[in-house]
C-alpha positions as a Python dict, from the first residue, in 0.01 Angstrom:
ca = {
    (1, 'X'): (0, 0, 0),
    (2, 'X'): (-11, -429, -53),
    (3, 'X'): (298, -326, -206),
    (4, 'X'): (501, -136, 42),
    (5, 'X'): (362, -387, 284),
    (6, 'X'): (521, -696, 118),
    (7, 'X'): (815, -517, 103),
    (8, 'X'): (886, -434, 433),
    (9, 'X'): (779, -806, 523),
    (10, 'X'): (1054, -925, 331),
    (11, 'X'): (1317, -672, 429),
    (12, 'X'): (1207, -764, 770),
    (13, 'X'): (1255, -1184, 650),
    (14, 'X'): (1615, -1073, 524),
    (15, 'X'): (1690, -887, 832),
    (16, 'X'): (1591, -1203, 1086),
    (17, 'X'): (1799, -1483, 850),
    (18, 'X'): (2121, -1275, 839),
    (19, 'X'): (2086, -1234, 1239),
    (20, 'X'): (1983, -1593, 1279),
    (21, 'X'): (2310, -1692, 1075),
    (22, 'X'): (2533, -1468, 1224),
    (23, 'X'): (2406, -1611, 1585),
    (24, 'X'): (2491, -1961, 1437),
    (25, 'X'): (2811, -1839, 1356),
    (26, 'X'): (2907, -1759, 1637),
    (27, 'X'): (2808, -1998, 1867),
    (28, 'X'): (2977, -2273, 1573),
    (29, 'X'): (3290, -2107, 1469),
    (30, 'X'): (3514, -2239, 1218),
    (31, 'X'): (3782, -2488, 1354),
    (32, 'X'): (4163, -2315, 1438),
    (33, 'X'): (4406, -2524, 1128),
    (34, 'X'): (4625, -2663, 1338),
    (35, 'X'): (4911, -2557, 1076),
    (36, 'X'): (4981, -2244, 894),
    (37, 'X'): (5081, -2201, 531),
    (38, 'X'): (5432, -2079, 474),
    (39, 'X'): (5450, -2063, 51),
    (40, 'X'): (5166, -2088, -178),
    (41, 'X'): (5234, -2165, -553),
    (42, 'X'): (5166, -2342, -872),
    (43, 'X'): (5506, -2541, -839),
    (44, 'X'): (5536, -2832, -659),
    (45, 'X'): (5726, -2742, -310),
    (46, 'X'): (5920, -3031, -142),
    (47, 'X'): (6235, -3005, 121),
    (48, 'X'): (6126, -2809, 349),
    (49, 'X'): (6414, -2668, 582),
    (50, 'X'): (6439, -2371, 886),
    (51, 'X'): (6711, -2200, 926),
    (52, 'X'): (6810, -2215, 1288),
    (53, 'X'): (6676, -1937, 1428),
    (54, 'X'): (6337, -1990, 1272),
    (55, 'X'): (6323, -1657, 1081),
    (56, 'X'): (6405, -1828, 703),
    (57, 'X'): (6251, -2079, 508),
    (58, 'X'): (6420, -2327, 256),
    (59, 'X'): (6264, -2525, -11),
    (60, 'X'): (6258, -2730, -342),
    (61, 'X'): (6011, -2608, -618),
    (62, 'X'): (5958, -2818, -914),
    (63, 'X'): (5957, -2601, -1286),
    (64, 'X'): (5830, -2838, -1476),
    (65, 'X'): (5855, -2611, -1832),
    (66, 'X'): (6195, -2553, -1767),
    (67, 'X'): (6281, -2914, -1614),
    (68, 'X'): (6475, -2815, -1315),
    (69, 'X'): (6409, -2762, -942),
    (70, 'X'): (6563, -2471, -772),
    (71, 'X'): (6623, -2412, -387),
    (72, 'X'): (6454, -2073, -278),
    (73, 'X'): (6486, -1876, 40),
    (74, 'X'): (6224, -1684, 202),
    (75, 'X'): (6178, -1486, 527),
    (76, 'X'): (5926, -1699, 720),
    (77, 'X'): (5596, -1430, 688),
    (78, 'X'): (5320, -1425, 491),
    (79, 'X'): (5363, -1282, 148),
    (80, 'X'): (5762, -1222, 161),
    (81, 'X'): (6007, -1183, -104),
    (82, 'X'): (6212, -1477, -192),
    (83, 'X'): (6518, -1555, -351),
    (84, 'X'): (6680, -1815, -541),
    (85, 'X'): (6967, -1982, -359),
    (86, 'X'): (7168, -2053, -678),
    (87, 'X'): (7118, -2021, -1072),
    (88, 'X'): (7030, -2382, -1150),
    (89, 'X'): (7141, -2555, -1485),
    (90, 'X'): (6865, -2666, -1730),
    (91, 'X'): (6787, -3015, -1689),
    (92, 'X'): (6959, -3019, -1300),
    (93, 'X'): (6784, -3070, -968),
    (94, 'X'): (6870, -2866, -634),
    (95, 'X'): (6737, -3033, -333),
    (96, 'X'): (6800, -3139, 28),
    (97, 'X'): (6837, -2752, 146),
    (98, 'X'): (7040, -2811, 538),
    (99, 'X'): (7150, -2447, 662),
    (100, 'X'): (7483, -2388, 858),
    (101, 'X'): (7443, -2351, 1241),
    (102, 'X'): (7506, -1954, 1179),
    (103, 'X'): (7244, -1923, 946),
    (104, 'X'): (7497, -1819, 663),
    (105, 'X'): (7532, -2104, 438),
    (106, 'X'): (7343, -2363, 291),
    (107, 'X'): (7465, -2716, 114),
    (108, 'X'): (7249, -2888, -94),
    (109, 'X'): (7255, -3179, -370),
    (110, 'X'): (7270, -3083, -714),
    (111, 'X'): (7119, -3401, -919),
    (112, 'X'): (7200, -3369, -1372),
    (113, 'X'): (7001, -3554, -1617),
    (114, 'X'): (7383, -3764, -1727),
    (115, 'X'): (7337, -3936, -1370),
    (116, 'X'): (7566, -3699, -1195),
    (117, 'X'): (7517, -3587, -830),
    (118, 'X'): (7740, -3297, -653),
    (119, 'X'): (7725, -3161, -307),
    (120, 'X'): (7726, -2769, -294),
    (121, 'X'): (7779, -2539, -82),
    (122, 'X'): (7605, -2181, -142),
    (123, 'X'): (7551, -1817, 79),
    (124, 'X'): (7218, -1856, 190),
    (125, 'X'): (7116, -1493, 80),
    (126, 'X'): (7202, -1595, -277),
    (127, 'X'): (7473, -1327, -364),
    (128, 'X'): (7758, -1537, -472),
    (129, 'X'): (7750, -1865, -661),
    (130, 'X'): (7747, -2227, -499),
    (131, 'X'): (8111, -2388, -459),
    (132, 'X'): (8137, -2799, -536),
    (133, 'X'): (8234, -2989, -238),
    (134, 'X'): (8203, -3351, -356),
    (135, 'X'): (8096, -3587, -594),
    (136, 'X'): (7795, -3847, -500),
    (137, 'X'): (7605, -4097, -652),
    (138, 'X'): (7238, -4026, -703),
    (139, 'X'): (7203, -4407, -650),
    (140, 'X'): (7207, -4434, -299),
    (141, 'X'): (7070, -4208, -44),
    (142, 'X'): (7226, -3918, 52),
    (143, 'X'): (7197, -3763, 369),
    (144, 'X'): (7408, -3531, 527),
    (145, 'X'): (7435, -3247, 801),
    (146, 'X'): (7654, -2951, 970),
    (147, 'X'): (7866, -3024, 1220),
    (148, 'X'): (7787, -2786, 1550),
    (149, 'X'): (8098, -2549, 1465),
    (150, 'X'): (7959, -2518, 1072),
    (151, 'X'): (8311, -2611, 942),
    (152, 'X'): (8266, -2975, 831),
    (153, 'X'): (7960, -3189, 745),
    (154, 'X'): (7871, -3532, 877),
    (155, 'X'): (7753, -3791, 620),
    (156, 'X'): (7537, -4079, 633),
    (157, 'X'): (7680, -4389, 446),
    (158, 'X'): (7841, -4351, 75),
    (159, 'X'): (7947, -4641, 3),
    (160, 'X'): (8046, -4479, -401),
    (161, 'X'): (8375, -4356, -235),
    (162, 'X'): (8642, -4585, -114),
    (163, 'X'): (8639, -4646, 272),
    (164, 'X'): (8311, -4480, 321),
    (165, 'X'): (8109, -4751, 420),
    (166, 'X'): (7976, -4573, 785),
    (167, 'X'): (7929, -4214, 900),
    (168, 'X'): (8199, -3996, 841),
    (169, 'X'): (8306, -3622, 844),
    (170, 'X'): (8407, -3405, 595),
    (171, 'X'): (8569, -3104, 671),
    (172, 'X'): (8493, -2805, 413),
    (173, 'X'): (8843, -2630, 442),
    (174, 'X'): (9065, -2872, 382),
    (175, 'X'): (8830, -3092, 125),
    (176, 'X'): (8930, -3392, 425),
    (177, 'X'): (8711, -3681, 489),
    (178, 'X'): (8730, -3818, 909),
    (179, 'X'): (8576, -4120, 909),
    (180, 'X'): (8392, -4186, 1243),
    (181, 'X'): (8489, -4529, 1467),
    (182, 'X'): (8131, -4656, 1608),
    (183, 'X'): (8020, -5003, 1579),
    (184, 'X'): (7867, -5118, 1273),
    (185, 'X'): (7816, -5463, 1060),
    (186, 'X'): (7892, -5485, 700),
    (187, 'X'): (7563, -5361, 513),
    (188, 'X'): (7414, -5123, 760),
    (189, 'X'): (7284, -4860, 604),
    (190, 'X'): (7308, -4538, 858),
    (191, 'X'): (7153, -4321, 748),
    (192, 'X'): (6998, -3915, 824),
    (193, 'X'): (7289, -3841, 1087),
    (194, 'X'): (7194, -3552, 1309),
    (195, 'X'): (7468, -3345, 1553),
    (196, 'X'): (7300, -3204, 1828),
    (197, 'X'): (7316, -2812, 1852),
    (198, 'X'): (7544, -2827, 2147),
    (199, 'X'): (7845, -3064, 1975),
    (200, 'X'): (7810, -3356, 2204),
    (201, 'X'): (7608, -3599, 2004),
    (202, 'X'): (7497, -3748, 1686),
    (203, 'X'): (7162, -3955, 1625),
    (204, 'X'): (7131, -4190, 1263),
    (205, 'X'): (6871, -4407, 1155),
    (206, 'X'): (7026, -4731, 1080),
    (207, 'X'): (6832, -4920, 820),
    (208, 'X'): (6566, -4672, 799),
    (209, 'X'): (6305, -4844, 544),
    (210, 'X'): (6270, -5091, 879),
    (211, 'X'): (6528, -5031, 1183),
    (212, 'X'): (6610, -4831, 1442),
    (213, 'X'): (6760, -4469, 1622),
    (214, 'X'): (7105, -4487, 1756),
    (215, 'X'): (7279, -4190, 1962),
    (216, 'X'): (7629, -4208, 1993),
    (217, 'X'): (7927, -3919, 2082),
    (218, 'X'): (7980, -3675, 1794),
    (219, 'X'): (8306, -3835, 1730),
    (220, 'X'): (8277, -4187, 1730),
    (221, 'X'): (8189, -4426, 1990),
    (222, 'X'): (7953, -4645, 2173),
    (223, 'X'): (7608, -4701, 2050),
    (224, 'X'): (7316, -4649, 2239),
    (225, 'X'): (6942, -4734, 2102),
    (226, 'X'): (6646, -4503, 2119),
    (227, 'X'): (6383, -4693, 2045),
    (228, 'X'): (6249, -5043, 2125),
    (229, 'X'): (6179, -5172, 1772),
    (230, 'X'): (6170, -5158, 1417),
    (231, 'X'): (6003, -4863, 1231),
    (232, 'X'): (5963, -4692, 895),
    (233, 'X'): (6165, -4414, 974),
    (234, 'X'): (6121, -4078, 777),
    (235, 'X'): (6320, -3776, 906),
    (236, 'X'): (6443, -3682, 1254),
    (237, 'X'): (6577, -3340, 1401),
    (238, 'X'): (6713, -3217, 1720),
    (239, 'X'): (6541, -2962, 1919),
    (240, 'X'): (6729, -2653, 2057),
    (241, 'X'): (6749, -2793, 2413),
    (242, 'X'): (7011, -3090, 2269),
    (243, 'X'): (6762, -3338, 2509),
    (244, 'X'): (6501, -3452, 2242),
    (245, 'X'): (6462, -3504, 1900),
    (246, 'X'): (6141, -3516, 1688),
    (247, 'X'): (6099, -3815, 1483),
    (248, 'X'): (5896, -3883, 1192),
    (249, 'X'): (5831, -4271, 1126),
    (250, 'X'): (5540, -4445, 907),
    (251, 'X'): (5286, -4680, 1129),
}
């Protein structure tokens, strides 16, 4: 009987702790993330690009047993198949994934252990191998971006080939570069250049490690500033609207 009686006082003990903590629980819930994980790996993941309608992801992941990073594509939902974008060389480094307004193509640096640096150009669902474009120079800092029709990118400065000190196009069919006529100093460095989704405009950084945004016509032209001073500028893109871009600068 002492027996059964403990027992019951301690099933009854049990009974009152889990009701107390569920109580607490619920009154105290667990803070909302204010993000939400889109891959999940052992690699390191770096690059990070949407495709523009949102629905695909684009990324770097480091293979450090094989020494190479390749670009994958994934749908962007949890647990969805991905694919590689291209069948990266041993020793070679795909990164800086920027899609095509359509959706249907990617370009990307390719980076080899010899020092050499091409831009490529690749189907985004991985089906046919990536085409060359260009040479670069993995010493300086390459940035690049479609145009709003898809058929030509626009480059930040390269100065590696002749008479591309600034901002210029190059237009994928015809292997043409179009430099841009905007005002510029000997030295600037513009970088990150960004065409807004409707054609009319293109925002660089100038100077990035400490300067400022500049918005000029997608062809050449005036400059006009977009901030008041200098900043540690880290990565800007336009929003769908063509009015405002987001901006990511160290304070």
């Amino acid at each position: 009987a002492v027996a059964l009686v403990l027992a019951i006082a301690m099933l009854s003990w049990l009974l009152w702790q889990q009701r107390s903590q569920a109580q607490a629980a619920s009154s105290n819930p667990l803070p909302v993330r204010p993000y939400r994980l889109l891959t999940s790996s052992l690699e390191t993941e770096t690059h990070p690009a949407l495709s523009p309608a949102g629905d695909h992801l684009a990324y770097t992941a480091v293979n450090s047993q094989q020494e190479r990073s390749q670009i994958f594509v994934r749908k962007r939902l949890a647990n969805s198949p991905l694919h590689a974008l291209s069948d990266t060389p041993l020793q070679a480094h795909d990164r800086l994934p920027s899609w095509s307004p359509d959706g249907s193509q990617i370009a990307f640096a390719r980076f080899h252990a010899d020092g050499r640096c091409q831009l490529m150009l690749a189907a985004a669902d991985g089906q046919q191998p990536p085409v060359e474009l260009l040479d670069c120079s993995p010493a300086e800092l390459l940035s690049f971006d479609f145009s709003a029709d898809g058929r030509a990118l626009v480059i930040g400065s390269f100065s590696a080939q002749p008479g591309r000190a600034g901002i210029a196009l190059f237009h994928i069919a015809e292997r043409r570069w179009q430099p841009l006529d905007y005002p510029r100093q000997p030295g600037d460095l513009d970088y990150n250049p960004r065409i807004s989704p409707d054609g009319r405009w293109l925002v660089f950084a100038r100077n990035p490690q400490l300067g400022r945004l500049y918005m000029m016509p997608a062809g050449g032209g005036a400059l006009q500033p977009l901030d008041p001073g200098l900043m540690q500028i880290r990565g800007l893109s336009w929003l769908s609207d063509s009015r405002h871009i987001v901006v990511g600068r160290r304070i």
